[in-house]
N, C-alpha and C positions, 0 to 999 in steps of 0.2 A: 463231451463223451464221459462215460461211465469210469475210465483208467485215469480221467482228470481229478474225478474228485473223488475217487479214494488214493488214489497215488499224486498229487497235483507235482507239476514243476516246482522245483526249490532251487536257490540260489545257492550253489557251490562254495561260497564262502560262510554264508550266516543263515542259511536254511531257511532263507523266508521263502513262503510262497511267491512264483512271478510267474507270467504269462508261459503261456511252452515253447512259445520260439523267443524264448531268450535264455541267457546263461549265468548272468545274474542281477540283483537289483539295483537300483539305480544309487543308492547309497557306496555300495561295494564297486559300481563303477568306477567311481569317483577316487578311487583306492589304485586300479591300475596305472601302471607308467608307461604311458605312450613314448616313445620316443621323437616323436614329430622331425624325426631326418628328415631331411631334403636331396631326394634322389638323385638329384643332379650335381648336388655340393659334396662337401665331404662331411663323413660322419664316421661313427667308429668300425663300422663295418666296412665300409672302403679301405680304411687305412689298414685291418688287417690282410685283407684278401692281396690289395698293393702289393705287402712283402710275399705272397704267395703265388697269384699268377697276374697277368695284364687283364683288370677288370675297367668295365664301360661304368655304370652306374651301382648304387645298390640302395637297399631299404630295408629298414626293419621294423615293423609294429611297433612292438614292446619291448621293455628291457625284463630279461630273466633275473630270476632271484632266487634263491634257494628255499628260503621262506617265506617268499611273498603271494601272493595273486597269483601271479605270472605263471609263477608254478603247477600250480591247480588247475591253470586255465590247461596247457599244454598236456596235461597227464590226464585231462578227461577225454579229450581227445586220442590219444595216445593208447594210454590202458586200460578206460572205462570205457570201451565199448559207444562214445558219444561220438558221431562219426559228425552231426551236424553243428558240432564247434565248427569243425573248418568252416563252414558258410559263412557262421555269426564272424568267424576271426576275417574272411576277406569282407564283409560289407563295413566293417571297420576300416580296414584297410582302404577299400573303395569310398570312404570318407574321407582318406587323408593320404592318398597316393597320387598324385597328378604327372604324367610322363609327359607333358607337352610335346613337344616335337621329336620325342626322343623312343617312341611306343619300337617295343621289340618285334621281332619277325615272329616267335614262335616263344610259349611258355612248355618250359621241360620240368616235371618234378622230378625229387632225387626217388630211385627207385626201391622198392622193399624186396628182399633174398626174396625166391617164391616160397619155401619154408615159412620165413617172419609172416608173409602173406596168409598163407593159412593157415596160420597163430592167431592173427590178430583179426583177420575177417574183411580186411580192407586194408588201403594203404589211407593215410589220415591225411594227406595232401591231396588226394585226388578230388575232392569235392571242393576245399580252396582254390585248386587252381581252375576247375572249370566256373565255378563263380565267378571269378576274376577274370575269364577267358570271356564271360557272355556279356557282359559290361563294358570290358575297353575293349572288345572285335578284335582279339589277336587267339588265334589257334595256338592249340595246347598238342602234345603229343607224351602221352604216359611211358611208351616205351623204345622212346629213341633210345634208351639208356639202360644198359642191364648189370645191375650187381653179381660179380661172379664167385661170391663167397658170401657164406654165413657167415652174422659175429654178433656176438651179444649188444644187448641195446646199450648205444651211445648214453641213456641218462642213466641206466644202470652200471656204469663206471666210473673209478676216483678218475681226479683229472690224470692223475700222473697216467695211464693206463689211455686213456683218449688219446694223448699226445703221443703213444707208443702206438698205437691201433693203425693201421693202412688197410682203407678199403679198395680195393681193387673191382673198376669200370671198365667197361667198353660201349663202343657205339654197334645198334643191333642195323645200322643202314649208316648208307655215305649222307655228310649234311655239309654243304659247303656256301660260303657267301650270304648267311644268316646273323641276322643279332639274337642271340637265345638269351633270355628272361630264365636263369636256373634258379629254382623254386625251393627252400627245405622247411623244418620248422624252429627248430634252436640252431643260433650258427653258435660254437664254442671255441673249437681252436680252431677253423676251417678245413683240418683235412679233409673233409667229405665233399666242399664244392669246389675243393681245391684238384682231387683225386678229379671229377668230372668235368670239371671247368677243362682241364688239358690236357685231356679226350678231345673235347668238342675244338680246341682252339690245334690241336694237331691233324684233324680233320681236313680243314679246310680254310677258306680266308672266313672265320669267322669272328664272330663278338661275341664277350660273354657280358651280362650285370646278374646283379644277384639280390634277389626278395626272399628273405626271410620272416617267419611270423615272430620271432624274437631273438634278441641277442644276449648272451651271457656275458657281461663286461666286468 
């Protein structure tokens, strides 16, 4: 196409030229830090949610950094308007996420204010989690879950101010005798799948585990 080669895809870290369905090149690859948890074991995302509510499993992509990759990766997605990182971030994921016996009844993502929503033009999980939804054959539902407050974006805050922050959830229907797979993109201090995790666990006999596409450790 004509928008290829005068505008071609560039790699987000070191501006080389790379094909369009990708995000960056294979040198810069090589640069990110996967976390390679084991969904089933423990990792540091388990251990945090632990002290916060009764979690089943969890996973995380990548480790966040303030100055790393990781960063870049999540904020093109986020505030550049590149909606299909989420894709590229779950076939990654779909590389290296295996639930053996343990596959959830339902994937939830955490939900955007309707406001944030058309701010932003999209919510930046909803294309991740339906990738991941068409792969391992587990339905997805965007709005079991409703934000009932605006508040400024989570990565646009010092930590001390995150730690202060209470998002307040509710459930938009009853969900009872379910394992939910709850979905974000940076876990930091957990109050956000913490706030929704028990929603859903005061619902009914349910299960929470938790997939994030990175964690701030």
């Amino acid at each position: 196409m004509m928008l290829d080669l005068f505008f071609p895809n560039r790699c987000i870290h070191c501006s080389r030229i790379i094909e369009p369905d990708l995000l960056v090149c294979d040198l810069c690859f090589s640069q990110i830090h996967f976390t390679h948890n084991d969904y089933l074991g423990n990792n540091p995302v388990k251990e945090k949610c632990r002290l916060l509510f009764p979690v089943e499993n969890t996973y995380a992509l990548i480790q966040f950094e303030e100055e790393g990759l990781s960063r870049k990766i999540i904020h093109e997605l986020k505030y550049r308007s590149r909606e299909k990182t989420g894709k590229i971030l779950a076939e990654w994921t779909i590389e290296r996420l295996d639930f053996e016996n343990t596959k959830p009844d339902l994937m939830v993502s955490v939900p955007l204010h309707p406001k944030k929503l058309r701010e932003r033009g999209y919510n930046q999980l909803h294309l991740f989690t339906e990738t991941l939804s068409e792969f391992y054959n587990i339905p997805f539902e965007h709005n079991l879950i409703k934000r009932n407050h605006y508040s400024k974006a989570q990565a646009l805050k010092d930590k001390k101010h995150r730690l202060e922050s209470v998002n307040t959830f509710s459930l938009t229907q009853p969900v009872t005798g379910k394992h939910i797979l709850l979905i974000d993109d940076v876990f930091t201090t957990g109050n956000t799948v913490s706030s929704i995790a028990w929603e859903i666990l005061k619902a009914g006999d349910n299960k929470v585990s938790v997939l994030v596409m990175a964690v701030d450790v």
